[in-house]
C-alpha positions as MATLAB code, in Angstrom:
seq = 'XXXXXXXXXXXXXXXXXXXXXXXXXXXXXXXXXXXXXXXXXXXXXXXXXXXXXXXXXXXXXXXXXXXXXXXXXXXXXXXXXXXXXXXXXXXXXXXXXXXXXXXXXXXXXXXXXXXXXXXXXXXXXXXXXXXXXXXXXXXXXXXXXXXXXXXXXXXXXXXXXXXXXXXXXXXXXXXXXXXXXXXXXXXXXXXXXXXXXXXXXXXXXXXXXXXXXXXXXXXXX';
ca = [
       5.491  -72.420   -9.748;
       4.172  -75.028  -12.043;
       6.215  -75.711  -15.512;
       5.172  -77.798  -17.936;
       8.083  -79.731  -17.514;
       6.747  -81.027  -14.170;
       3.668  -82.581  -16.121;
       1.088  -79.791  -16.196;
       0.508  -77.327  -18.523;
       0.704  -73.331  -17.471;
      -2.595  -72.195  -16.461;
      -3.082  -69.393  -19.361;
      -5.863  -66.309  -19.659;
      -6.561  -64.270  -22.701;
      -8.034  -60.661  -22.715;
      -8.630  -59.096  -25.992;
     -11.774  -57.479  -27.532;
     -11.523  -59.221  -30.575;
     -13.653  -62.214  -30.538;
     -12.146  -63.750  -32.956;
      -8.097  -63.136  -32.241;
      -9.130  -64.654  -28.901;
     -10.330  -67.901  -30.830;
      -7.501  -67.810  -32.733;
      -5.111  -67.382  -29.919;
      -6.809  -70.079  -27.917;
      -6.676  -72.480  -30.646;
      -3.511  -71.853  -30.947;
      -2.244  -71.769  -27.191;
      -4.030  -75.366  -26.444;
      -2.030  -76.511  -29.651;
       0.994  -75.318  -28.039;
       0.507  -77.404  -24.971;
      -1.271  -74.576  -22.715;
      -3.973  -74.852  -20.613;
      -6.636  -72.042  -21.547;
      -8.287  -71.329  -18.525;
     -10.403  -68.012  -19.476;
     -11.143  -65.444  -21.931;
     -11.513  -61.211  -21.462;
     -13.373  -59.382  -23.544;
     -11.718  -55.886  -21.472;
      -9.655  -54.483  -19.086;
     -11.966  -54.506  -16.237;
     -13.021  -58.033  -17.144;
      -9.455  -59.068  -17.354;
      -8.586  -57.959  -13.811;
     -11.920  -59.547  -12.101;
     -10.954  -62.768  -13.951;
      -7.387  -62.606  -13.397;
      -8.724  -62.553   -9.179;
     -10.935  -65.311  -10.335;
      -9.058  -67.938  -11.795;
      -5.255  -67.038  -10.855;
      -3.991  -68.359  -13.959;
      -0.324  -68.030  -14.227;
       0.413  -66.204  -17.446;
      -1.901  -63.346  -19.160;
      -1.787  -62.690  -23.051;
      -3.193  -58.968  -22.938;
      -3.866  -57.140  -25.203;
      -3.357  -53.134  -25.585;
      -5.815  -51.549  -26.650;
      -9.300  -52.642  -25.312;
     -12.597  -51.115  -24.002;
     -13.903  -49.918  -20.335;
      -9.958  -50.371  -19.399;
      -6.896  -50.462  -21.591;
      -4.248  -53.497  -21.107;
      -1.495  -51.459  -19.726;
      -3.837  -50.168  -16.964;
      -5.258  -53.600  -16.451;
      -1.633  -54.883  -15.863;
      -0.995  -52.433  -13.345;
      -3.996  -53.346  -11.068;
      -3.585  -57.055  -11.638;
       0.220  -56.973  -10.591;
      -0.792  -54.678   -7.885;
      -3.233  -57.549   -6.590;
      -1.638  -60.300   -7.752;
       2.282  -60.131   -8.519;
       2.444  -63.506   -8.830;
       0.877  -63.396  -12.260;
       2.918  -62.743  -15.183;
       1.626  -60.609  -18.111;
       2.299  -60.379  -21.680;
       1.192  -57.847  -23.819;
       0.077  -57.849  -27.448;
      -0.117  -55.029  -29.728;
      -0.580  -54.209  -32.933;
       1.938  -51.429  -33.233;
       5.485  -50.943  -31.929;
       4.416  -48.043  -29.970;
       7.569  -47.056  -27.553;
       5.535  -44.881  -25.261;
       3.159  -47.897  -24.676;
       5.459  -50.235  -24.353;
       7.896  -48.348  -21.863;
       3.814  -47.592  -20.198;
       3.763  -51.492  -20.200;
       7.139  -52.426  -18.599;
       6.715  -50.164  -16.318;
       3.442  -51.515  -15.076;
       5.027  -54.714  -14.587;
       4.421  -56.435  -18.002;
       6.991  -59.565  -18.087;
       6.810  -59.262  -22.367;
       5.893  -57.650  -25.254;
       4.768  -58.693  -29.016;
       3.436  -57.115  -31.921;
       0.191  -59.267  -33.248;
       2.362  -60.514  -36.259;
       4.542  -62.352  -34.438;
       4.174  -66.577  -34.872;
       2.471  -68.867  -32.998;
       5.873  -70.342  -31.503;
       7.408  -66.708  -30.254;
       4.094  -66.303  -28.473;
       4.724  -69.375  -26.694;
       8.424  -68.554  -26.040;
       7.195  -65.729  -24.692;
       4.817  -67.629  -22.320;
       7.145  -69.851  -21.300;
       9.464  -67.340  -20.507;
       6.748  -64.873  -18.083;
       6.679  -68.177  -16.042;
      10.869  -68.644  -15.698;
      11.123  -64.979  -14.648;
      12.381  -63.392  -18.148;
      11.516  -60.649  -20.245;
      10.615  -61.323  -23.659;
      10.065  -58.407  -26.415;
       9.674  -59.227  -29.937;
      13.009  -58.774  -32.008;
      11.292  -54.982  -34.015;
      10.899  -53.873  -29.813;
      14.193  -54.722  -28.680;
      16.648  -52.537  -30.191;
      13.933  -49.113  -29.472;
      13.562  -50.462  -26.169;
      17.554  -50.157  -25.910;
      17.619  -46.248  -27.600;
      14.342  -45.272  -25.197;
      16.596  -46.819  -21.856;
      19.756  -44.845  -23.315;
      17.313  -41.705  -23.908;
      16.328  -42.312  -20.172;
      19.930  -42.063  -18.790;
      20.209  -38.923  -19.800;
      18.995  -35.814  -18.283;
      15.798  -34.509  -20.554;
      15.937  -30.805  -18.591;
      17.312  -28.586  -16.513;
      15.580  -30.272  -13.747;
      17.117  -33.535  -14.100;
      20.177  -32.171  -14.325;
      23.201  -31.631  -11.624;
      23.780  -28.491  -13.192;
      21.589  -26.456  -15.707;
      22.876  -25.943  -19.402;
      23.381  -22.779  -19.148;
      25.884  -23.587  -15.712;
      27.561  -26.337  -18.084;
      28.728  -23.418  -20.852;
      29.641  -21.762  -18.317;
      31.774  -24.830  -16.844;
      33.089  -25.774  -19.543;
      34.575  -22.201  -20.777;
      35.964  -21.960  -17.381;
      37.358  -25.250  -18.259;
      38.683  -23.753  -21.425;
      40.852  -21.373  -19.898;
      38.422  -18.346  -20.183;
      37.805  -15.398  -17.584;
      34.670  -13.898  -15.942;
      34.515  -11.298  -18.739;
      35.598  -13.421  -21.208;
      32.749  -16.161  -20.581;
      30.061  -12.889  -20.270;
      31.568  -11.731  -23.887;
      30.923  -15.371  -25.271;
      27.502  -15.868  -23.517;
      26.244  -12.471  -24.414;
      25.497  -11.848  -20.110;
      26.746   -9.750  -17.691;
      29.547  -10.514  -15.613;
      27.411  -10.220  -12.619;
      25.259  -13.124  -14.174;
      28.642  -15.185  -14.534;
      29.644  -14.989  -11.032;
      25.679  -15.551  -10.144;
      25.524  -19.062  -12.143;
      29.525  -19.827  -10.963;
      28.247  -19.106   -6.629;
      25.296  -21.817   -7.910;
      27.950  -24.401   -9.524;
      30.283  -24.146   -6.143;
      27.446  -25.059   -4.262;
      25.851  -28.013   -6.566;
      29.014  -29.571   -6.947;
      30.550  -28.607   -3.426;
      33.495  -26.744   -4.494;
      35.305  -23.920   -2.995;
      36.801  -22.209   -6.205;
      37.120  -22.465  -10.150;
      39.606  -25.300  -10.231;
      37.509  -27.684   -7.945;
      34.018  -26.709   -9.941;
      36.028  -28.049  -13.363;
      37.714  -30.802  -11.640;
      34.872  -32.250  -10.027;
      33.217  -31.546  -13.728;
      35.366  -33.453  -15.634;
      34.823  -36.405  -13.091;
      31.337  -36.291  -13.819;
      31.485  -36.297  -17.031;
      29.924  -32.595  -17.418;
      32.661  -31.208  -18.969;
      35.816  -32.091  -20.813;
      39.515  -30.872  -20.958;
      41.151  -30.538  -24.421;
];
């Protein structure tokens, strides 16, 4: 890997479909002490070019024609994963940029951003961080909390209607008691209780709610 530390500049590509933000970003970029070594004017452009030249860092945009960025990032790290890419976007968007990070983007900056956090940000790809403008970093903190926990029943150890269930048990309540609070049948109680044994490999009542409570399912008061 080649800093510019050691002399020479990092090898730098642009792809945006704005003629002149890519002007403006290369003026600024060879100001900054980077070595502009190609423009994209698309996605599908940006990954031929990327094959082409090898530069070391990408600035790409979002949001351009034929291909967008975030796809464009996924088939250039997918050829090339020694390339680092940075996105740029004119939104906070968290979908895209969870899309991005995903597909192996090494940052992400909103188009306002200066001159000098762009270059951080360059500088940065190369060393192996992750750089995300300051308005990304604390929604990129609530999406990875919204990711650790389950979304659905699917994701789940044990459905939501198996946790009420857990936890009344955990409360001290009987079969008919937890069919009188859920508005179901006793039948369905001891149906969704034989399904909790097995998820959670217990044998009775008091190893389903123990092994609960370790988890983190339910609680004791």
């Amino acid at each position: 890997m080649t800093l510019e530390g050691d002399g020479v500049s990092i090898r730098l590509m642009l792809a945006d479909d704005h003629r002149m933000l890519r002007e403006g970003l290369r003026r600024s970029m060879i100001d900054q002490g980077f070595d502009v070594v190609g423009e994209a004017r698309d996605g599908e452009e940006a990954v031929r070019l990327a094959e082409e030249l090898r530069p070391q860092v990408i600035l790409m945009d979002v949001t351009m024609p034929e291909m967008d960025g975030v796809e464009a990032t996924r088939q250039i790290r997918a050829l090339l994963p020694q390339i680092k890419i940075v996105m740029l976007t004119m939104h906070a968007d968290q979908e895209v940029l969870t899309s991005a990070i995903r597909a192996g983007a090494s940052g992400y900056l909103v188009k306002d951003c200066s001159t000098e956090e762009i270059a951080s940000a360059v500088r940065m790809a190369v060393s192996g961080e992750t750089a995300l403008s300051p308005q990304l970093a604390a929604s990129m903190l609530d999406e990875v909390r919204r990711l650790d926990r389950p979304s659905s029943d699917e994701e789940r150890i044990v459905t939501r209607r198996e946790e009420e269930v857990l936890q009344l048990i955990a409360d001290g309540c009987s079969t008919p008691e937890v069919a009188e609070k859920l508005y179901i049948s006793q039948k369905t109680v001891k149906n969704h209780l034989a399904s909790i044994y097995q998820k959670l490999d217990a044998r009775d009542r008091t190893q389903a709610v123990l092994q609960a409570v370790r988890m983190g399912i339910v609680s004791l008061d």
